[in-house]
C-alpha positions in Angstrom: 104.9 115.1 105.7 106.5 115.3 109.0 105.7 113.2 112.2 103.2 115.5 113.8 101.0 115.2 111.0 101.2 111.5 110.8 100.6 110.9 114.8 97.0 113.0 114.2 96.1 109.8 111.8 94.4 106.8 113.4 95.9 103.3 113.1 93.7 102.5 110.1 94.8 106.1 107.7 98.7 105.3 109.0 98.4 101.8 107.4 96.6 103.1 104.2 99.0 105.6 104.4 101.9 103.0 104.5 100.5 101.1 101.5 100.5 104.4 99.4 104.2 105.5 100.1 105.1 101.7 99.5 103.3 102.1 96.4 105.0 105.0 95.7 108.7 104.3 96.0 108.0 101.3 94.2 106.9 103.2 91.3 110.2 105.4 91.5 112.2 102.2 91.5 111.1 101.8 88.0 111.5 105.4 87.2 115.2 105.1 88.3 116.0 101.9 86.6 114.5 103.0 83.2 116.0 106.7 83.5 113.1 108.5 83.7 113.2 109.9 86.8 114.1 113.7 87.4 113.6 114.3 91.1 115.6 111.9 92.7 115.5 113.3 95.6 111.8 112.4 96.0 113.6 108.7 96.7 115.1 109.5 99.9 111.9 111.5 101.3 109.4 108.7 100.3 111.7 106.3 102.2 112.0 108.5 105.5 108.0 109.1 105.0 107.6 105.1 105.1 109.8 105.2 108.2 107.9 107.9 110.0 104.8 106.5 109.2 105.6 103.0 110.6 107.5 104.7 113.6 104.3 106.3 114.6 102.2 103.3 114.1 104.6 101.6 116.1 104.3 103.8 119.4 100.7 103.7 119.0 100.5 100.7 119.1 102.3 100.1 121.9 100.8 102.6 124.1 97.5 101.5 123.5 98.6 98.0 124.5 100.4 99.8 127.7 97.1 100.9 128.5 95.2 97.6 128.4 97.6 95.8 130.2 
């Protein structure tokens, strides 16, 4: 996914959206380890997801405290 999509998510589908790409590349840890994975490359995008996803979370989270303040 790229950013766009993930800054049309609310706070609440970003963190459930966190917890499955967590879930995700923990599951191709073990793939890795055990040689069973094939697309390895799938490691590298799940990671960049999980940082896009908390990026986004991030600024929303500050500009809605921006705003209260």
């Amino acid at each position: 996914m790229n950013a766009a999509e993930f800054r049309d998510m609310s706070l609440d589908q970003l963190d459930d959206q966190l917890i499955k790409l967590k879930k995700e590349q923990f599951n191709l840890r073990f793939q890795v380890a055990s040689g069973q994975l094939d697309n390895t490359s799938r490691v590298r995008e799940v990671r960049r997801d999980i940082a896009r996803v908390q990026t986004v979370a991030r600024e929303k989270r500050v500009g809605s405290a921006a705003k209260s303040a």
